[in-house]
C-alpha positions as CSV (number, residue, x, y, z in Angstrom):
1,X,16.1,9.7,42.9
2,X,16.4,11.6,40.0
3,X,17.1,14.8,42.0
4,X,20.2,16.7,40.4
5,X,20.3,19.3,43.2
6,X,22.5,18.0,45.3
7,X,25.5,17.1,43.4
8,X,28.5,17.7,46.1
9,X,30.9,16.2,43.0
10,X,34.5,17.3,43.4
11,X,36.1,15.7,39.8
12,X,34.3,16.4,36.4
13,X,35.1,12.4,36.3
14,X,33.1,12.0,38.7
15,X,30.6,14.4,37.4
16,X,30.3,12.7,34.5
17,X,29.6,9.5,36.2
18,X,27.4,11.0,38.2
19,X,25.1,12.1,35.2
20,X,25.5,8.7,33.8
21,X,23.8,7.1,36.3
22,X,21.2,9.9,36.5
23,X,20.5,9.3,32.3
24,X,20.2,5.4,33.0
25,X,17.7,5.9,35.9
26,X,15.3,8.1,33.8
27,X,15.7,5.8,30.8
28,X,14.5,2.9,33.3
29,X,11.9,5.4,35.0
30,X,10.6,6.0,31.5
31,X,10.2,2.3,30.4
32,X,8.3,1.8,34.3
33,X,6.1,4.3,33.3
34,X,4.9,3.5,29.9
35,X,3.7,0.1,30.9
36,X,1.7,1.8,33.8
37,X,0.2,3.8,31.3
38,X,-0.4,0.8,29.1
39,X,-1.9,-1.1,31.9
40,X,-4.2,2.1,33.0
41,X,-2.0,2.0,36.2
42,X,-0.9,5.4,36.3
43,X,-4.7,6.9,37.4
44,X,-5.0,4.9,40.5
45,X,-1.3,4.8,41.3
46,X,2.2,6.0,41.0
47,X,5.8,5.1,40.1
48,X,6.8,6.3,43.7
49,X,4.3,4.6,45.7
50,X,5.1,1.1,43.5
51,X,8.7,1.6,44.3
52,X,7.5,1.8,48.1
53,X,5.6,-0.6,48.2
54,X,8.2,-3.0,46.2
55,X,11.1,-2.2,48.9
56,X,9.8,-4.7,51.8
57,X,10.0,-7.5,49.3
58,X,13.3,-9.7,50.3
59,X,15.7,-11.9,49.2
60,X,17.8,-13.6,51.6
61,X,21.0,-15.9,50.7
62,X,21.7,-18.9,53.2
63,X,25.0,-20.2,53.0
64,X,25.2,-23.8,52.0
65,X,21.8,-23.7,50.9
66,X,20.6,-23.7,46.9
67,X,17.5,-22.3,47.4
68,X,16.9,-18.1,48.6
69,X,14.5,-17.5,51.0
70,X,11.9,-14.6,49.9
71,X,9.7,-12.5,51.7
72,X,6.0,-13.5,51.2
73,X,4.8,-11.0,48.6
74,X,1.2,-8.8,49.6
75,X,-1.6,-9.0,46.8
76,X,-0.4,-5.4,45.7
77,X,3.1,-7.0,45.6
78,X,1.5,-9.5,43.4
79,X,-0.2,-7.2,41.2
80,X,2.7,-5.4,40.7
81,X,5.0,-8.4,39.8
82,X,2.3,-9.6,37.2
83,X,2.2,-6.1,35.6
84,X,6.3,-6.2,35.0
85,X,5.9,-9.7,34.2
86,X,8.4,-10.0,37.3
87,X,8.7,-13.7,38.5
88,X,10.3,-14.8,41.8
């Protein structure tokens, strides 16, 4: 959420952190972007409703087992993973 509205930030340390974090998002929104706009993604979708759709995908952690259980990805999630050359 790149919203700078609601910054209840008490220390100009923490200020500063604060718009650190805010800078790094939009640098990583900005890369997620461009290859949509590469990839002609960005006229029949958009960074929001990828993030969305991205956020029921799971990884879960077993103790004493090597190997993470994931969520079984949709064919949007799919698509998605192929276009950021994401693997899991």
């Amino acid at each position: 959420d790149l919203d700078m509205k609601r910054l209840r930030i008490h220390s100009n340390t923490a200020m500063e952190g604060r718009i650190f974090i805010q800078f790094v998002a939009l640098i990583l929104t900005t890369y997620l972007r461009r290859i949509m706009e590469k990839q002609g993604w960005n006229r029949s979708h958009n960074l929001q409703e990828i993030m969305s759709e991205m956020k029921s995908l799971k990884e879960i952690s077993v103790e004493g087992k090597r190997k993470k259980l994931v969520t079984t990805p949709t064919k949007f999630q799919r698509q998605i993973m192929e276009l950021y050359q994401v693997t899991l």
